[in-house]
C-alpha positions as CSV (number, residue, x, y, z in Angstrom):
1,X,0.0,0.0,0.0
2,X,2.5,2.3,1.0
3,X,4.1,1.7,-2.5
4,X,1.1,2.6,-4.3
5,X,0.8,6.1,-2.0
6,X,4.8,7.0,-3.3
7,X,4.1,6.2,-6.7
8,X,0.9,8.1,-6.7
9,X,2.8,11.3,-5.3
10,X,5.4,11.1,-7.6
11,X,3.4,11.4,-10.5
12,X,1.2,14.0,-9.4
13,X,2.6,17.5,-10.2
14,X,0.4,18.8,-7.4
15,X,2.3,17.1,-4.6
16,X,5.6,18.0,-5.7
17,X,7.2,19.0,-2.1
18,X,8.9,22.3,-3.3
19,X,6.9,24.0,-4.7
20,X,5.7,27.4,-2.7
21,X,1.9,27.6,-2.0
22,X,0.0,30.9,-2.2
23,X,-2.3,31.8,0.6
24,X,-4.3,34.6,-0.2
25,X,-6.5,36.6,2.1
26,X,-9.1,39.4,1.3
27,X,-11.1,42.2,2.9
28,X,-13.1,44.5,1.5
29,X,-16.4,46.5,2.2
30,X,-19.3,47.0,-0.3
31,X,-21.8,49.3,0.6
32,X,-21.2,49.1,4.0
33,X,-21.4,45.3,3.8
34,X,-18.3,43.4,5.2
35,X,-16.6,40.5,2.1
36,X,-13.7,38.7,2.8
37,X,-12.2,35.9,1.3
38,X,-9.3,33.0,0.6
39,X,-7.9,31.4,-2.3
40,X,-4.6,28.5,-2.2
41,X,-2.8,28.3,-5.3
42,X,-0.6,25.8,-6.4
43,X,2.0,26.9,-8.5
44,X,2.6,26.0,-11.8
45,X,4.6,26.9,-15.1
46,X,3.6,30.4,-16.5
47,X,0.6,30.5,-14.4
48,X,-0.9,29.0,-10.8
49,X,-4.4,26.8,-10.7
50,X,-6.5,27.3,-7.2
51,X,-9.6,27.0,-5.6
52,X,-11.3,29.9,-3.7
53,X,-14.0,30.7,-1.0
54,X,-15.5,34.2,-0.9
55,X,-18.3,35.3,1.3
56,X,-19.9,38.9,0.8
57,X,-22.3,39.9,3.8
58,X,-26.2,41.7,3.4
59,X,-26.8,44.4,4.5
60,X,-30.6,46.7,5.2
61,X,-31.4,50.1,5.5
62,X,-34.8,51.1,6.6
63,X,-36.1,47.6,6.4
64,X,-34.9,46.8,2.6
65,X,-31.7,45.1,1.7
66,X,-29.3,47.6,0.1
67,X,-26.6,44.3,-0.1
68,X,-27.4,40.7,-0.7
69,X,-25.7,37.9,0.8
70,X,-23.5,35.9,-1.3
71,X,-21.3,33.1,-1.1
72,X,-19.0,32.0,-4.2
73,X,-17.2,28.8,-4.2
74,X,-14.9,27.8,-7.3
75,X,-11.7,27.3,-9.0
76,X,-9.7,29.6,-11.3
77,X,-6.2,29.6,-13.0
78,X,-4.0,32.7,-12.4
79,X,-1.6,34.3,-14.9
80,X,1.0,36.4,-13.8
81,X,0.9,39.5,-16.3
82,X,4.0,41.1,-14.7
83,X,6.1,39.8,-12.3
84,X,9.3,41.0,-10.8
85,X,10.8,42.3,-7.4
86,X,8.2,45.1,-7.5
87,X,5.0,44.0,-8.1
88,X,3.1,41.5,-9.3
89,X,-0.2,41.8,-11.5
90,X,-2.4,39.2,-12.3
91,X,-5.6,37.9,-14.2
92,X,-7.8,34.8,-12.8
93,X,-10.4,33.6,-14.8
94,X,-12.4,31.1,-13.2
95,X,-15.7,29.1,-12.7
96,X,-17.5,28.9,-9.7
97,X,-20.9,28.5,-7.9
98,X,-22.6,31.3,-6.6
99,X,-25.2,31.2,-3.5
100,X,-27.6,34.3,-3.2
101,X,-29.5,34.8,0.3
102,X,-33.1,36.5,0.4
103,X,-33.2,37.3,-2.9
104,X,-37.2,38.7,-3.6
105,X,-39.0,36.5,-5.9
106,X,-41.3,39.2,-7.3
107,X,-43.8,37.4,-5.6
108,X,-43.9,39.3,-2.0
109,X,-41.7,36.9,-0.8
110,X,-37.6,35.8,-0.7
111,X,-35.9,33.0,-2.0
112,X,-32.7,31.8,-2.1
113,X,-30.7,31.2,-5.6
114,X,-27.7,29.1,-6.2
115,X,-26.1,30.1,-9.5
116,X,-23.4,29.1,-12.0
117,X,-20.8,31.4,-13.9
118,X,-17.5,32.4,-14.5
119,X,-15.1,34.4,-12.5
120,X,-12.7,37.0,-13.1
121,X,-10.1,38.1,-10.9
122,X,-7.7,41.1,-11.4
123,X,-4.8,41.8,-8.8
124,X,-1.7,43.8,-8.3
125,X,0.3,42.9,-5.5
126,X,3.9,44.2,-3.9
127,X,6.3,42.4,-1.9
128,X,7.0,42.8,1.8
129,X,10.3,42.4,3.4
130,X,9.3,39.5,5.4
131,X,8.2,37.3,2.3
132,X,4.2,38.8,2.5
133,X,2.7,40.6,-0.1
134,X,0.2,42.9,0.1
135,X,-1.9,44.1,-2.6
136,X,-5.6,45.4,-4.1
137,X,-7.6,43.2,-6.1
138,X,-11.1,42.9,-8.4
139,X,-13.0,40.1,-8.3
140,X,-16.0,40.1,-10.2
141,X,-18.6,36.5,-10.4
142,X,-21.0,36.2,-13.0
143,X,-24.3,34.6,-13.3
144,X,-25.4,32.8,-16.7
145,X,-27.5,30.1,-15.8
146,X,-30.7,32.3,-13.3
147,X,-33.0,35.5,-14.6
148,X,-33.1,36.2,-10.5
149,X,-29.7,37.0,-9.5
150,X,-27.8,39.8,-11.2
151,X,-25.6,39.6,-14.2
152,X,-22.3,40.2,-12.4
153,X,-21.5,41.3,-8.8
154,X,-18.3,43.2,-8.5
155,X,-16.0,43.1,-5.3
156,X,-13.0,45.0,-4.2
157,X,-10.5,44.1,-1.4
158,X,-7.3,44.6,0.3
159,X,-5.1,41.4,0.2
160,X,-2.3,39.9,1.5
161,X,-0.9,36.8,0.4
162,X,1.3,34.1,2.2
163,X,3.2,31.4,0.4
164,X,4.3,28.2,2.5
């Protein structure tokens, strides 16, 4: 068995022991309502797939929602446009669900709406002298597949990324 757990590592490129792994962290504010999120990266040749998690929270005023909730879930593959001692911009398209809280149904009442699209995340970042970076970043999500949800819902956020 153990065998059969070397080989399988070995041939994975995903497990290869050396490689650094981006940990990136975001906050950002829309509206008054708090998002925040994560992504982990692994890095590859020319560009870095990941998964990420990104939770945007609602927020009322006088009794209506001004901000929906949403949660987006997904994986995306990041290019590295520039990237040298000074900075570091990228593009991450993507594809990810998307889950919409009290959404109104245009019946009186709410519902809530899980949707599917494609993601698109645009970043510049700068080193730290203690390996972090620290940047700003856009990260849009996209809905194709529901008429309830909106088109796209833009986020922006401080981030600070972490590779292990």
């Amino acid at each position: 068995m153990l065998k059969w757990i070397a080989v399988l590592c070995l041939l994975n490129p995903v497990t290869a022991w050396a490689e650094a792994h981006p940990v990136s962290v975001g906050f950002g504010l829309e509206r008054g309502a708090l998002n925040f999120g994560g992504q982990y990266d692994w890095k590859g040749a020319g560009y870095d797939r990941g998964v990420y998690l990104h939770l945007q929270t609602d927020r009322e005023k006088n009794g209506a929602k001004i901000v929906y909730q949403v949660l987006s879930l997904g994986a995306q593959l990041k290019a590295h446009l520039v990237q040298n001692g000074f900075m570091n911009v990228y593009a991450a398209p993507g594809f990810g669900v998307h889950m919409f809280k009290d959404l109104p149904d245009g019946a009186g009442s709410k519902s809530d709406i899980t949707a599917w699209g494609p993601t698109l995340r645009l970043g510049v970042l700068s080193p730290l002298p203690n390996g972090l970076k620290i940047g700003v970043e856009r990260f849009e999500i996209w809905n194709w597949f529901d008429d309830k949800p909106p088109a796209s819902v833009p986020f922006y956020q401080a981030t600070l990324v972490l590779e292990f």
